[in-house]
C-alpha positions as semicolon CSV with decimal commas, in nm:
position;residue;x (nm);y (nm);z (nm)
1;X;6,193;15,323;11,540
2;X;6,456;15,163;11,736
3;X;6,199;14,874;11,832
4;X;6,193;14,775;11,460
5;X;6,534;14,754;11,440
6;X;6,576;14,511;11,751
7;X;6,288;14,287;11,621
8;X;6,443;14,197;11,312
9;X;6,816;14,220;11,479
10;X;6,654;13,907;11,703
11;X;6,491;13,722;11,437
12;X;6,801;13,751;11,255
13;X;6,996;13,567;11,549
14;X;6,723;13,375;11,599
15;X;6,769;13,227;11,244
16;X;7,105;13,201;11,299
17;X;7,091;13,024;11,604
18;X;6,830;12,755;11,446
19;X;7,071;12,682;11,150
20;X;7,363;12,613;11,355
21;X;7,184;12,384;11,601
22;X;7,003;12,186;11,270
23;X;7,376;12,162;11,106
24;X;7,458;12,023;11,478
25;X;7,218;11,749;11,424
26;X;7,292;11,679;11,132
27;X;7,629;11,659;11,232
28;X;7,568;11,418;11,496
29;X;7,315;11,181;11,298
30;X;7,566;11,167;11,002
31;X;7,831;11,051;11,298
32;X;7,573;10,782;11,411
33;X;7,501;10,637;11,116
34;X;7,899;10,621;11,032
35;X;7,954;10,422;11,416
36;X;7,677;10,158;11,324
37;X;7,840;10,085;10,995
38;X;8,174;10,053;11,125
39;X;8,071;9,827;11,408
40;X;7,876;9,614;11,147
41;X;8,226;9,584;11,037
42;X;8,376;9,469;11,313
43;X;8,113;9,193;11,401
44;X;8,142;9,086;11,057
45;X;8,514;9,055;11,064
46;X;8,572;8,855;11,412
47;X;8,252;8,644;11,311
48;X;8,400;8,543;11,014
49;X;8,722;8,523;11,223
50;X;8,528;8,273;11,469
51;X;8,462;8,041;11,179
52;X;8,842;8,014;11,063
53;X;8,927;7,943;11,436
54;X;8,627;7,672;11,447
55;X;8,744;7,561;11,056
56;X;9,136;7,494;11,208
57;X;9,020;7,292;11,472
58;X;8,778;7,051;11,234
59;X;9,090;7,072;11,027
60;X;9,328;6,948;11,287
61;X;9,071;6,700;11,466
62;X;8,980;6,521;11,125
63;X;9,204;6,483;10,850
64;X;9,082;6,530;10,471
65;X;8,775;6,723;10,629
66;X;8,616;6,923;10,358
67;X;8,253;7,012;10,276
68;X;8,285;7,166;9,926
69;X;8,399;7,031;9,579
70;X;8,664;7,301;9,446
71;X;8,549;7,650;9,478
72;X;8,281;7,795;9,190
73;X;8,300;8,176;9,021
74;X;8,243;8,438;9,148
75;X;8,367;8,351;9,488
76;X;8,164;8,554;9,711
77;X;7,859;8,473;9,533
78;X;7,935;8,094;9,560
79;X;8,092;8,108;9,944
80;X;7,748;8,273;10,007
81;X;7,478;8,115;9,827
82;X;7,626;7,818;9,623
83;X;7,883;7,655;9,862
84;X;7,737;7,370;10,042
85;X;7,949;7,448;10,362
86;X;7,888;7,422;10,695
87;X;7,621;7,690;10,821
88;X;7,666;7,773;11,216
89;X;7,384;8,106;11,275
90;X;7,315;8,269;11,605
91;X;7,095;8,542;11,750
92;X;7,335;8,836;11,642
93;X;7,503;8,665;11,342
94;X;7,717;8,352;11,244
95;X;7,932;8,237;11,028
96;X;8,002;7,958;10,740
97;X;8,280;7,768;10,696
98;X;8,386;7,580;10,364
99;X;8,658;7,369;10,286
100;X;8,686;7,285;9,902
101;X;8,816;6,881;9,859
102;X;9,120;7,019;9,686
103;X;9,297;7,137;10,041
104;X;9,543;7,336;10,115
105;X;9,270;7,647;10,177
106;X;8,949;7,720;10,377
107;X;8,718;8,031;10,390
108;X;8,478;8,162;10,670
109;X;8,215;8,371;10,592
110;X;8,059;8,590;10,850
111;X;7,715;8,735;10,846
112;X;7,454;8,958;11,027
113;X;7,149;8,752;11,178
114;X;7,001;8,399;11,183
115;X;7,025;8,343;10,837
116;X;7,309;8,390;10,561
117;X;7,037;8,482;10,259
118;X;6,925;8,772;10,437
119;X;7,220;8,919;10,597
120;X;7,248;9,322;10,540
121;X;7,699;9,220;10,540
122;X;7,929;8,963;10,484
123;X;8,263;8,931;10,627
124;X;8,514;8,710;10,411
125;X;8,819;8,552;10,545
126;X;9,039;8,258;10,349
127;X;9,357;8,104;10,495
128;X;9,587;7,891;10,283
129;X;9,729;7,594;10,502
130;X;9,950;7,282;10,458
131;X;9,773;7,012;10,687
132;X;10,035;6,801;10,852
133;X;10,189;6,945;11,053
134;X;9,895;7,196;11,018
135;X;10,024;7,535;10,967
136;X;9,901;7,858;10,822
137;X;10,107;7,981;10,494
138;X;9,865;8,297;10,437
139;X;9,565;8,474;10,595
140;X;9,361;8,722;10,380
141;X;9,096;8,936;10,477
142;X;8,888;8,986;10,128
C-alpha cells in the first residue's frame, strides 16, 4: 500500500521538477533573444554614429559637399532606399551618409550587413549644423 503512495508522491515531484527546469529555459532563451536585439541596437546606433563622424569631416574638408537634392517623404523610406547618398558597407554592417543641397543638416544611416536593402535594422541619426565655422546646433537620434 505504502509503495503506491511513494510512486505517485515521485512522479508528482518528478513533474514538478520538469516544469520548473522547462520554465528555466524558457526563461533563459526569452533573455537571449532580448541581448541579441539590444546589441543589434547598439551596432546600429554607433554605425550610424560612424557615418555622422565620417559626414563632419567631408563637411569640413570640402565646402558645399552634398550628395542629395532636398530630402523626399517619408524620410526613412527615402534616407534608405530613395536618397542617392553615399553608401560605405562592411562585413558586419555600414552606414550611409546624405547631405541634402539645401545645408545646414546631414543624416547617417546605419545598417546590419553588406548591403542597405537587406538589412534586418536601421539606425537613424541627423545633425543640424551651420558650416563655417562648422559647428553642431542639434543632434537627434530618430
Amino acid at each position: 500500500m505504502n509503495k503506491g503512495y511513494i510512486s505517485i508522491f515521485l512522479m508528482m515531484v518528478m513533474v514538478v521538477i520538469l516544469a520548473a527546469v522547462a520554465t528555466a529555459g524558457s526563461v533563459m532563451i526569452s533573455n537571449m533573444k532580448s541581448n541579441v536585439a539590444v546589441e543589434e541596437t547598439y551596432k546600429l546606433f554607433y554605425l550610424a554614429e560612424a557615418g555622422i563622424a565620417y559626414g563632419i569631416d567631408k563637411i569640413k574638408t570640402s565646402p558645399g559637399f552634398y550628395t542629395d537634392p532636398p530630402a523626399g517623404a517619408p524620410l526613412k523610406n527615402w534616407l534608405v532606399a530613395e536618397s542617392l547618398g553615399n553608401t560605405y558597407p562592411m562585413a558586419a554592417g555600414g552606414f550611409k551618409i546624405i547631405c541634402p543641397s539645401s545645408g545646414g543638416v546631414f543624416y547617417s544611416v546605419g545598417f546590419l550587413g553588406g548591403d542597405i536593402a537587406a538589412s534586418e535594422g536601421y539606425g537613424f541619426i541627423k545633425i543640424e549644423f551651420v558650416a563655417d565655422p562648422f559647428k553642431v546646433l542639434k543632434w537627434e537620434r530618430f
